[in-house]
C-alpha positions as CSV (number, residue, x, y, z in Angstrom):
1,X,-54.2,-219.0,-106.8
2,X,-53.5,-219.2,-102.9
3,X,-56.3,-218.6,-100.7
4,X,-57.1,-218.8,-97.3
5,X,-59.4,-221.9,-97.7
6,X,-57.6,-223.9,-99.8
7,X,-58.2,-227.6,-101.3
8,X,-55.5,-228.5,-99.5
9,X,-57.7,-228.5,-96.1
10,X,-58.3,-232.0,-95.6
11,X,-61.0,-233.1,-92.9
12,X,-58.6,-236.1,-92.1
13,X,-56.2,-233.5,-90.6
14,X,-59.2,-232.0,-88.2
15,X,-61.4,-235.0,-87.6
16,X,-60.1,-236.0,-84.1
17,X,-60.3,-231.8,-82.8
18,X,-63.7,-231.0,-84.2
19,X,-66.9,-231.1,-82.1
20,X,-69.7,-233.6,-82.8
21,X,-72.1,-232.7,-86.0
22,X,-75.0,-231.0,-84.7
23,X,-78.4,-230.2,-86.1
24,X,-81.6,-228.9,-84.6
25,X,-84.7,-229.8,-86.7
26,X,-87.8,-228.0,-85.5
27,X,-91.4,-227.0,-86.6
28,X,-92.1,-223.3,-88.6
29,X,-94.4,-221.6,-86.6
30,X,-96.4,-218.2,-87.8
31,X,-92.9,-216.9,-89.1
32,X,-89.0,-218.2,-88.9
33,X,-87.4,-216.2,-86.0
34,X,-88.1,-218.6,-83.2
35,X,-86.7,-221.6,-85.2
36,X,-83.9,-220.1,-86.5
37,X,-82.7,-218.5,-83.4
38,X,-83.3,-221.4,-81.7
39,X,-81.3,-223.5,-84.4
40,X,-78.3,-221.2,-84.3
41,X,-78.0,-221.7,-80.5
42,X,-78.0,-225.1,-80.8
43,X,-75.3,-225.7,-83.3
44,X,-73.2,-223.1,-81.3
45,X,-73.0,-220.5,-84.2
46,X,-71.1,-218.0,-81.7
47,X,-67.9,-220.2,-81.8
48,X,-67.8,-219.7,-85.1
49,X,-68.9,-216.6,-85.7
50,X,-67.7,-212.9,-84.2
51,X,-69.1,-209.3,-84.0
52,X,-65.9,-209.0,-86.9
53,X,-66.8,-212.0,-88.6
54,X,-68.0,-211.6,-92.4
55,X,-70.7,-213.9,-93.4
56,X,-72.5,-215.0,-96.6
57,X,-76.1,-216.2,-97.2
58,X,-76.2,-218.4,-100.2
59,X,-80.3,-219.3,-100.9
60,X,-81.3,-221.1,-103.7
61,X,-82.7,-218.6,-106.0
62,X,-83.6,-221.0,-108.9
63,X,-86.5,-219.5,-110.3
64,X,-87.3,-215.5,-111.8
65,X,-89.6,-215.4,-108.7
66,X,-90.7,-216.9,-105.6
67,X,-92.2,-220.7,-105.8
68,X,-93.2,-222.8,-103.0
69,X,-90.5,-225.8,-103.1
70,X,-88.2,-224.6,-106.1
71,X,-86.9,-221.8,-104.1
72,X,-85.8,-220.4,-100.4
73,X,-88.7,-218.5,-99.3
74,X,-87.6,-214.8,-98.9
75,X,-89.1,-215.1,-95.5
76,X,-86.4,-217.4,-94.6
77,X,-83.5,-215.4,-95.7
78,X,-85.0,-212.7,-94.1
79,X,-85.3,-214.1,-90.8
80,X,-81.5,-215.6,-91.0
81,X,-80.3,-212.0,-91.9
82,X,-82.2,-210.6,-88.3
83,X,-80.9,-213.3,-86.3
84,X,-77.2,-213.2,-87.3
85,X,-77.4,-209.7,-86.4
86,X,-77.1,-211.0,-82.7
87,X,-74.0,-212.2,-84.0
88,X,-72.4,-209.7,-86.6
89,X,-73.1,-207.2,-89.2
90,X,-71.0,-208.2,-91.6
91,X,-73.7,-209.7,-93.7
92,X,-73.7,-210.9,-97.5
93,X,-76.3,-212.4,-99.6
94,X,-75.7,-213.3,-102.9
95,X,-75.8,-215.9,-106.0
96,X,-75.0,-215.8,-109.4
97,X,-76.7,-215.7,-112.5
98,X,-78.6,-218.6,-114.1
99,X,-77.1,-221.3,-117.1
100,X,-78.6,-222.8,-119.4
101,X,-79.9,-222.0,-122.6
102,X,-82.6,-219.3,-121.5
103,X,-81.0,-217.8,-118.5
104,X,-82.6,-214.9,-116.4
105,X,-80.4,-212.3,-114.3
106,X,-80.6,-212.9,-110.3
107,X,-80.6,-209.2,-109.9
108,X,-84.5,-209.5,-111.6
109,X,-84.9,-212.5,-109.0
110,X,-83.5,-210.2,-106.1
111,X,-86.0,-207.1,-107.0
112,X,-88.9,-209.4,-107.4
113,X,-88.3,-211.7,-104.3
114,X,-87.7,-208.4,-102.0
115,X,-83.9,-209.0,-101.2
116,X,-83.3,-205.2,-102.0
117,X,-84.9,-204.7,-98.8
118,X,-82.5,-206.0,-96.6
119,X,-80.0,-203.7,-97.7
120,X,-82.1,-200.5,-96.3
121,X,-83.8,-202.7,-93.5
122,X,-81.0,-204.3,-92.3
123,X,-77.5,-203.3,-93.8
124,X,-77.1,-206.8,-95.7
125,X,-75.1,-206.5,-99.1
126,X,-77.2,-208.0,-101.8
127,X,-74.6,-209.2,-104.2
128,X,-74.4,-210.6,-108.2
129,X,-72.0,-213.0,-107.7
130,X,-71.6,-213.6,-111.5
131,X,-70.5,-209.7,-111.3
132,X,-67.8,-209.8,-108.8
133,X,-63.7,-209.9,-109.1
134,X,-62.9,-213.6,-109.7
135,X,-60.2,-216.1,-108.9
136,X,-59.7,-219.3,-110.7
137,X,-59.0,-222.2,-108.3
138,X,-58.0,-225.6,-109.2
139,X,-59.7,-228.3,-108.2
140,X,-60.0,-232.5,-108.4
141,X,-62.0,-232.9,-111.6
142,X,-62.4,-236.8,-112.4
143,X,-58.6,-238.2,-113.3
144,X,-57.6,-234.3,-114.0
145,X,-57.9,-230.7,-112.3
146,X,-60.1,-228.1,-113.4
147,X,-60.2,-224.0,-113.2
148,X,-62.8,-223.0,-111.2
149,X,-64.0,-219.2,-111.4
150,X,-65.0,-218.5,-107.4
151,X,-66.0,-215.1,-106.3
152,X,-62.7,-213.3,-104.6
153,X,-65.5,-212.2,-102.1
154,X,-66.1,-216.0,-101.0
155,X,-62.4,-217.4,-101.4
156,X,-60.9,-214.3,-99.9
157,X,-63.1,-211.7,-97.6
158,X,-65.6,-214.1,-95.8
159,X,-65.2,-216.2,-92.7
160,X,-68.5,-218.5,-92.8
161,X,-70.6,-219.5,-95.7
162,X,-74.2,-220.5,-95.0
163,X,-75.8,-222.6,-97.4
164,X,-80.0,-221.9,-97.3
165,X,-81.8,-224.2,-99.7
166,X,-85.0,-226.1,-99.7
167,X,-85.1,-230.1,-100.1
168,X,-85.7,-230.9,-103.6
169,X,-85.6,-233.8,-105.9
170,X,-83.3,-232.8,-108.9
171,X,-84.0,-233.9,-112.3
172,X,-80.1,-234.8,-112.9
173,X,-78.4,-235.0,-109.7
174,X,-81.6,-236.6,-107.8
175,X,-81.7,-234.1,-105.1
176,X,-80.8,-230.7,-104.5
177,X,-79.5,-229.5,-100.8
178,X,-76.8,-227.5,-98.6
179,X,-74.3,-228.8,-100.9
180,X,-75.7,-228.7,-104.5
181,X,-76.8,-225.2,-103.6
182,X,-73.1,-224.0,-103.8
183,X,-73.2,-224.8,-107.7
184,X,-74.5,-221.6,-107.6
185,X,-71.3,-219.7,-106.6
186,X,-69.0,-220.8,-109.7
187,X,-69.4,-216.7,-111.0
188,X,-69.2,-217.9,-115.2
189,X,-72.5,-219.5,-116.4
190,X,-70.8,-220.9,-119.7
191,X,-68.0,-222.5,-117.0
192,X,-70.8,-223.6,-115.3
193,X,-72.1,-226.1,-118.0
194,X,-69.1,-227.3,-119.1
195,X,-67.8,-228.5,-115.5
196,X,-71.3,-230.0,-115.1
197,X,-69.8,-233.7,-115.7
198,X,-67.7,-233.0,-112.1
199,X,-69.8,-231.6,-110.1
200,X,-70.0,-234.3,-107.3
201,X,-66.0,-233.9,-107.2
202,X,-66.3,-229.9,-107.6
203,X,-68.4,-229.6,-105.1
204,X,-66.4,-230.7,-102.3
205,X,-63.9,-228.2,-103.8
206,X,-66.2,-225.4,-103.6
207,X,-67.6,-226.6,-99.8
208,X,-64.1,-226.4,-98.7
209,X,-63.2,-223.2,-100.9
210,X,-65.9,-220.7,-100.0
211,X,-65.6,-221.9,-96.3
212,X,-69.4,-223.2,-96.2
213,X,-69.5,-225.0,-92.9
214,X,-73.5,-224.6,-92.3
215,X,-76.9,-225.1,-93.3
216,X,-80.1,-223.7,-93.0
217,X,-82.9,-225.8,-95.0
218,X,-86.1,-224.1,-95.9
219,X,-88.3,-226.7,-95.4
220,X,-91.9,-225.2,-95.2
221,X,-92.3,-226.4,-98.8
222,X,-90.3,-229.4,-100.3
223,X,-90.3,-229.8,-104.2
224,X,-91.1,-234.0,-105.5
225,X,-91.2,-235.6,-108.6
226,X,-88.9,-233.6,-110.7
227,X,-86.8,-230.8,-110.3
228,X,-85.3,-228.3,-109.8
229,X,-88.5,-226.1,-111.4
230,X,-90.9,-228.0,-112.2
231,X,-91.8,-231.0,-109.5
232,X,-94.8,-231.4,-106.8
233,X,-94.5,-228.2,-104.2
234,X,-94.8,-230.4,-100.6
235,X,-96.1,-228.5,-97.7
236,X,-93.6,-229.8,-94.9
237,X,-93.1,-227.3,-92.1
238,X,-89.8,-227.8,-90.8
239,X,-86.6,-226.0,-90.5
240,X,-83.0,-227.6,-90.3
241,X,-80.1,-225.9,-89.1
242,X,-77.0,-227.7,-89.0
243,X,-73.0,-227.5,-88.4
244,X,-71.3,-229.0,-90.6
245,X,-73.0,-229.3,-94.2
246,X,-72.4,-232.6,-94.6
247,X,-75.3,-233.1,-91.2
248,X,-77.3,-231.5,-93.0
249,X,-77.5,-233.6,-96.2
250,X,-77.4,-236.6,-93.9
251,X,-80.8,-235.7,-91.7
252,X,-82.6,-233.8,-94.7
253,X,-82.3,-237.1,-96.6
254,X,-83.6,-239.1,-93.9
255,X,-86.6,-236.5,-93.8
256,X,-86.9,-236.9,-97.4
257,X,-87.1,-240.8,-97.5
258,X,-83.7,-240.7,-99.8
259,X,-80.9,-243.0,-99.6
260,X,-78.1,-240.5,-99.4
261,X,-76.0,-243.5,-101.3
262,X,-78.3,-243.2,-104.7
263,X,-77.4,-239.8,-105.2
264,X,-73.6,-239.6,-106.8
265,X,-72.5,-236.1,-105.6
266,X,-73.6,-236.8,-102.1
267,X,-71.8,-240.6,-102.1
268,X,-69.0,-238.9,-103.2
269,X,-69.0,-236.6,-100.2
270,X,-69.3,-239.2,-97.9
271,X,-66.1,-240.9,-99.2
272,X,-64.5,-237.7,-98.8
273,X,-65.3,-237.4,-95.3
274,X,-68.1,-234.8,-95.4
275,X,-70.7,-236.3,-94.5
276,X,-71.1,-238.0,-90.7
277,X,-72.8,-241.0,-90.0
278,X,-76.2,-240.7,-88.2
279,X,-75.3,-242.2,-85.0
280,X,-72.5,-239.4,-85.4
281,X,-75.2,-236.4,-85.1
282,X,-76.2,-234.4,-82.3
283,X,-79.8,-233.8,-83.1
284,X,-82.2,-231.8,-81.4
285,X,-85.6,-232.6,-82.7
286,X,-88.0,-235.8,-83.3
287,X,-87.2,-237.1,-87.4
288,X,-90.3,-239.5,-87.0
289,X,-92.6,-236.4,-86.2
290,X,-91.1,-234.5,-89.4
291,X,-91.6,-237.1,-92.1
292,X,-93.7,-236.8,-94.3
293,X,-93.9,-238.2,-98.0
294,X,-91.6,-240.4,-99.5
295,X,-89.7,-238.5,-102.0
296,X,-88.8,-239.9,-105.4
297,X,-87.7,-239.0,-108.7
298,X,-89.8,-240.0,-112.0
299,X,-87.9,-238.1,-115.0
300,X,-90.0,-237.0,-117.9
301,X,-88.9,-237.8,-121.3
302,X,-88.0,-234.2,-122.2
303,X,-85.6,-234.1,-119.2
304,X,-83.5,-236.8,-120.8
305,X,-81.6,-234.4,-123.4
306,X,-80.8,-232.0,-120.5
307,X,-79.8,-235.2,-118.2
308,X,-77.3,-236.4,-121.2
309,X,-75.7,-233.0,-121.5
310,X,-75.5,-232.9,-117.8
311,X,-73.2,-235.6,-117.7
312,X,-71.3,-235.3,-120.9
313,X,-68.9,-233.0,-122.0
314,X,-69.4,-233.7,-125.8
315,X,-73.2,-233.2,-125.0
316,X,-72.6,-230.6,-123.1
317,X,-71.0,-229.0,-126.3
318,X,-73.9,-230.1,-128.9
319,X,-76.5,-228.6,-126.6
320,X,-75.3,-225.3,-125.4
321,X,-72.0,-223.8,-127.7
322,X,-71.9,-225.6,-131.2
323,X,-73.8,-224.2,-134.1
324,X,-76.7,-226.8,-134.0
325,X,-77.3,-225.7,-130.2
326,X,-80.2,-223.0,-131.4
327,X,-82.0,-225.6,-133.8
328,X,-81.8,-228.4,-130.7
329,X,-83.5,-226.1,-128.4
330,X,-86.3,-224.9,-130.8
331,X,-87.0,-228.5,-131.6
332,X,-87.2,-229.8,-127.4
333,X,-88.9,-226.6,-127.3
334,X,-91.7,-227.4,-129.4
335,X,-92.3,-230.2,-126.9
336,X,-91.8,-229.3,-123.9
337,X,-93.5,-226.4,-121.9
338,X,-91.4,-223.1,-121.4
339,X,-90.5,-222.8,-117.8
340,X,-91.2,-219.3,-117.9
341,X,-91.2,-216.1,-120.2
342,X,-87.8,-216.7,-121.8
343,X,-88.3,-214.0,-124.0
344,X,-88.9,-211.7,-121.5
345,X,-86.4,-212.4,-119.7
346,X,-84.0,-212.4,-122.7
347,X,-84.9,-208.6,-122.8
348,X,-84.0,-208.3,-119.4
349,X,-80.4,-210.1,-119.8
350,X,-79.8,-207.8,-122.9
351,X,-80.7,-204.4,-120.9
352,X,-78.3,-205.3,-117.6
353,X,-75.6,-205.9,-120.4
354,X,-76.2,-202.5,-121.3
């Protein structure tokens, strides 16, 4: 369906009239404002960015409530959301609800983490995007095309997505950042899982979809180890804003210690164009002062049946939609420790139905 950001964008027919990347990297004082003010200036938001401009906040809102490294510290969003108001107040924040096999509604995560707030504070639309008006898109999928079910909101209304995660290894993409944060917009959680096999290719469809042209990483905590809910919380301090996404991936891997080529959906980007070589980027900031630990990924055995699936489409079926799904999940569950109250939550999911 046609769009005003369209697949059809190619970087290749902008590369020679676009500015250098730019990305200011900078310590996290006693709160955010300074940083990301100070950030936002730097990467020249107000070319992009109008007193009639609509923008979108996408955090990564991974967990039913806030932990250090698994999540974007409310803080964070919080202090983005005062400092675009310099800038518009046409504000959105939003993402959808989780996958899986024990999901939890994001409107739980959005009363628990204090998002609600910014709606009376500040004006800022908190939004279920798993909730709103769809629009199926096609996209590059492997040697095919897939149907992707984006938000109308983000295909259609906005002029500037900002991607707001934290760095974070990932259990079965190896790390989570600007880019794999926009997973988060595809509105169907069954969809969801079954394009998992395609993400590295259907996330350069979303970038360029849902008009996601910045970054803001939350780095006061990093997650290591594992991910993306259960890893080693790092304490790291920093804040990266950057313009384009693709900067940001680049210097947020070189803070984590990551060769961007290991991880597949990032290598993929770069092929694409996406991602600019470091020579290529602007930086304001010192990466030697702002490294810390290596980060690394050590899988535990219980992630392997998850990992499998991930990458599958037949496994992808066994696990989550054919009849043996419920008896697989008991038995890893027996195990493997829960994340979190699923049964709780469970409740939750069956009362928002109603």
């Amino acid at each position: 369906m046609p769009n005003r950001f369209t697949e059809d964008r190619t970087v290749e027919s902008t590369r020679h009239h676009e500015p250098a990347p730019r990305v200011y990297l900078g310590p996290i004082g006693p709160d955010y404002d300074r940083a990301v003010a100070a950030g936002l200036e730097w990467i020249g938001l107000e070319k992009r960015v109008k007193s009639s401009s609509v923008v979108f906040l996408k955090p990564n809102l991974t967990y039913p409530e806030y932990r250090p490294g698994v999540m974007t510290h409310p803080a964070a969003i919080e202090a983005v959301v005062r400092a675009l108001g310099d800038y518009t107040s046409h504000i959105f924040i939003g993402d959808g609800d989780s996958g899986g096999y024990n999901p939890f509604p994001i409107d739980e995560v959005f009363r628990a983490t204090g998002l609600l707030e910014f709606e009376r504070r500040y004006g800022a639309r908190v939004v279920n995007l798993s909730r709103l008006p769809s629009v199926e898109v096609e996209m590059h999928a492997g040697r095919g095309i897939a149907a992707v079910p984006l938000p109308r909101l983000l295909c259609e209304e906005i002029d500037l997505l900002i991607s707001v995660p934290v760095p974070k290894i990932h259990c079965n993409t190896g790390v989570s950042l600007s880019l794999k944060n926009l997973w988060g917009c595809v509105s169907s959680t069954t969809r969801r899982l079954r394009l998992h096999p395609w993400l590295a290719d259907l996330l350069i469809g979303i970038q360029r979809t849902v008009h996601a042209e910045v970054a803001i990483v939350d780095g006061l905590f990093g997650l290591n180890r594992n991910g993306p809910m259960r890893g080693d919380p790092v304490e790291l301090g920093w804040l990266l804003v950057a313009d384009p996404l693709g900067a940001a991936e680049r210097i947020a891997c070189e803070l984590m210690q990551v060769d961007l080529r290991s991880i597949p959906h990032l290598r993929r980007a770069q092929v694409a164009g996406l991602i600019p070589a470091l020579g290529a980027v602007e930086l304001q900031g010192d990466l030697n002062a702002h490294r810390r630990e290596r980060f690394y990924l050590r899988r535990e055995l219980t992630d392997l049946p998850g990992y499998l699936a991930f990458h599958s489409p037949g496994l992808t079926y066994l696990a989550y939609f054919s009849p043996l799904s419920g008896i697989l999940h008991r038995m890893l569950d027996r195990v493997r420790t829960p994340f979190y109250d699923y049964e709780h939550y469970r409740e939750l999911r069956r009362g928002h139905r109603e």
